[in-house]
C-alpha positions as CSV (number, residue, x, y, z in Angstrom):
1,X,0.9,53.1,-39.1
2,X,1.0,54.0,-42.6
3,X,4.2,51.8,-43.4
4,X,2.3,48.9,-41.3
5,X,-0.5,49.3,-43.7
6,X,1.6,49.3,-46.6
7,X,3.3,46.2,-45.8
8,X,-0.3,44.7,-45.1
9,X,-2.0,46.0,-48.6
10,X,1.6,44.3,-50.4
11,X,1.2,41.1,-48.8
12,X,-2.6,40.9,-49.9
13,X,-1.9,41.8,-53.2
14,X,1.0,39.0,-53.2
15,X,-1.9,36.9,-52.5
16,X,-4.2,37.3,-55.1
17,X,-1.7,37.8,-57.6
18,X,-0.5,34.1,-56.6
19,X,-3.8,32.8,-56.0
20,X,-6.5,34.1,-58.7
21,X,-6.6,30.7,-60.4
22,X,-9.7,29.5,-58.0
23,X,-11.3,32.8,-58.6
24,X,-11.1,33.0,-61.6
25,X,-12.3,29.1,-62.6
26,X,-15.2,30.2,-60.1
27,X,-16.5,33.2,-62.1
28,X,-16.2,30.9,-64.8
29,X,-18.7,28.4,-63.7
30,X,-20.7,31.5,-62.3
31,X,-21.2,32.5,-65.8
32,X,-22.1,29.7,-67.4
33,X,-24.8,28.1,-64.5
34,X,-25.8,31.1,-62.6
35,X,-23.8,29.1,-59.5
36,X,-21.5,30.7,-57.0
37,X,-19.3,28.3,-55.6
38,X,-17.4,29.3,-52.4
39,X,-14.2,27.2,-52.5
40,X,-11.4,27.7,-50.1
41,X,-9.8,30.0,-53.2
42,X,-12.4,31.8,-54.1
43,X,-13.2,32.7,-49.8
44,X,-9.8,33.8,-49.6
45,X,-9.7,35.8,-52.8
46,X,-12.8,37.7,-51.4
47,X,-11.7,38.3,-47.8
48,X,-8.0,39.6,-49.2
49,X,-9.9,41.8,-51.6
50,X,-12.2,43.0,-48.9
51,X,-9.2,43.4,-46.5
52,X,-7.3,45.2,-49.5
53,X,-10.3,48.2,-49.4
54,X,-10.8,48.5,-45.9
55,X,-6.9,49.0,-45.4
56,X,-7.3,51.4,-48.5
57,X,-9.9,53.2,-46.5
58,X,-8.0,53.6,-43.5
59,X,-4.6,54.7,-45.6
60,X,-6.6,57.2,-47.3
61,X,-8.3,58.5,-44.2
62,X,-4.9,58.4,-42.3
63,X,-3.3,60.7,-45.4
64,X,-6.3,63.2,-44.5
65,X,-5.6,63.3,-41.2
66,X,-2.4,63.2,-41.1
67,X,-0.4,63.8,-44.5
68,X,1.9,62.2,-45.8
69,X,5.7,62.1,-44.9
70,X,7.8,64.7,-47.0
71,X,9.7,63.6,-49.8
72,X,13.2,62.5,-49.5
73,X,15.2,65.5,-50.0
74,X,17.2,66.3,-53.3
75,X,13.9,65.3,-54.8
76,X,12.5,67.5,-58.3
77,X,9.3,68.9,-58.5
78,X,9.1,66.5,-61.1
79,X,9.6,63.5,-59.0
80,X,7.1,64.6,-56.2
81,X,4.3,64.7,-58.8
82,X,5.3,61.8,-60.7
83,X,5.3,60.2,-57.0
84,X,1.8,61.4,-56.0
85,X,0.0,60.9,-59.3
86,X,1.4,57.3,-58.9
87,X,-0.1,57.1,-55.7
88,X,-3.3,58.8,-56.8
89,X,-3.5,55.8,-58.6
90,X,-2.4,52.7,-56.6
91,X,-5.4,54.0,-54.0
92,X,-7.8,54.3,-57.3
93,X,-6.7,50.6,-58.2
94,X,-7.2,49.5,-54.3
95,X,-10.6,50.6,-54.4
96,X,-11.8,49.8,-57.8
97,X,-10.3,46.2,-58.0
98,X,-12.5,45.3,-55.0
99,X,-15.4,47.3,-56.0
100,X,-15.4,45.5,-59.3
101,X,-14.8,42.1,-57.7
102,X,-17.7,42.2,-55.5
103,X,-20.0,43.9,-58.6
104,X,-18.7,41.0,-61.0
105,X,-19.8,38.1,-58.5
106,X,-22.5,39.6,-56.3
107,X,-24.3,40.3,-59.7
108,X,-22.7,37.6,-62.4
109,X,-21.9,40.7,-64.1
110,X,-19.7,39.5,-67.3
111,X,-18.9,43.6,-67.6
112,X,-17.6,44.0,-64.1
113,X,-15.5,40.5,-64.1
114,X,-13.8,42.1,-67.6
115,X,-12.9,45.6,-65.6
116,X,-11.8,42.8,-62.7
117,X,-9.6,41.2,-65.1
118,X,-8.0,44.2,-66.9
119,X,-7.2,46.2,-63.4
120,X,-4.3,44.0,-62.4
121,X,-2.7,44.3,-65.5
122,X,-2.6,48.0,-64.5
123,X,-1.5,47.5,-61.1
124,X,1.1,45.0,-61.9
125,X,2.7,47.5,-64.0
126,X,2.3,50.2,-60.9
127,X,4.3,48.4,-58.5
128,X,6.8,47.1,-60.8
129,X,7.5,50.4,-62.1
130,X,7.1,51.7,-58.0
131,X,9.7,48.8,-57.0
132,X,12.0,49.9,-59.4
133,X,11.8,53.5,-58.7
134,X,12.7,52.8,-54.9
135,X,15.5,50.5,-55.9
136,X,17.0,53.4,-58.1
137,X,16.4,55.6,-55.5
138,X,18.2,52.9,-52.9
139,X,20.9,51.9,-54.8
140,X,22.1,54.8,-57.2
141,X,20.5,57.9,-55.4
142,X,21.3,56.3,-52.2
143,X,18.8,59.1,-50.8
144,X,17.1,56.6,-48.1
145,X,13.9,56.3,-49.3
146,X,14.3,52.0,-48.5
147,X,14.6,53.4,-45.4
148,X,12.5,55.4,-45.0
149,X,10.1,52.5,-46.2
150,X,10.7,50.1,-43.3
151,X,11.5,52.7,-40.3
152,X,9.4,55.7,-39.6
153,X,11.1,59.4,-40.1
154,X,11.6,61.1,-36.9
């Protein structure tokens, strides 16, 4: 379940990475008139970011439940923290991306739509440096983590 919900929360992301323009035209116009105007973008932005921190719920409560899968072996000390402050952080970003979001319309809040704005920056930077890591980890440690990534460890 937790690699089904992984592959869910990327493909959302992909989406409002791909498809902030409407969004971000709308909070715009929400500033300047005191209007919301739910446009076919600015629906789906909100029901991808809502979907993003329910599916962040869920992986987090799954993790409590259940932990996590052990790292791949031959992996430092160094690399398992480096791994779970990373993703410490991509569930922070899941939850306060959406949180800010619905603060920034709901309200018109200028403040929250800036914290909106800066977050992706941050996250963009996560997974690129998270992408790379696993295609290091593929392709010159060739310690299965790709695997690992699409097929559940018995």
């Amino acid at each position: 379940m937790q690699i089904r919900l992984h592959w869910a929360v990327v493909g959302l992301v992909a989406v409002q990475f791909l498809f902030n323009g409407g969004m971000s035209r709308a909070f715009g116009d929400l500033l300047e008139t005191g209007v919301q105007n739910f446009t076919l973008g600015v629906t789906v932005h909100i029901v991808a970011g809502l979907a993003i921190l329910l599916l962040a719920f869920w992986r987090i409560g799954l993790r409590f439940l259940h932990g996590v899968p052990a790292p791949a072996p031959g992996h430092s000390p160094a690399q398992v923290m480096v791994a779970r402050v990373t993703y410490g952080l991509f569930y922070l970003l899941m939850l306060l991306l959406p949180i800010s979001g619905m603060v920034a319309w709901s309200q018109g809040a200028a403040w929250a739509g800036g914290v909106h704005s800066v977050l992706p920056v941050a996250l963009f930077v996560l997974i690129v440096l998270h992408v790379v890591a696993a295609l290091v980890a593929h392709f010159v440690r060739k310690d299965g983590t790709m695997t690992r990534m699409v097929k559940p460890v018995d």
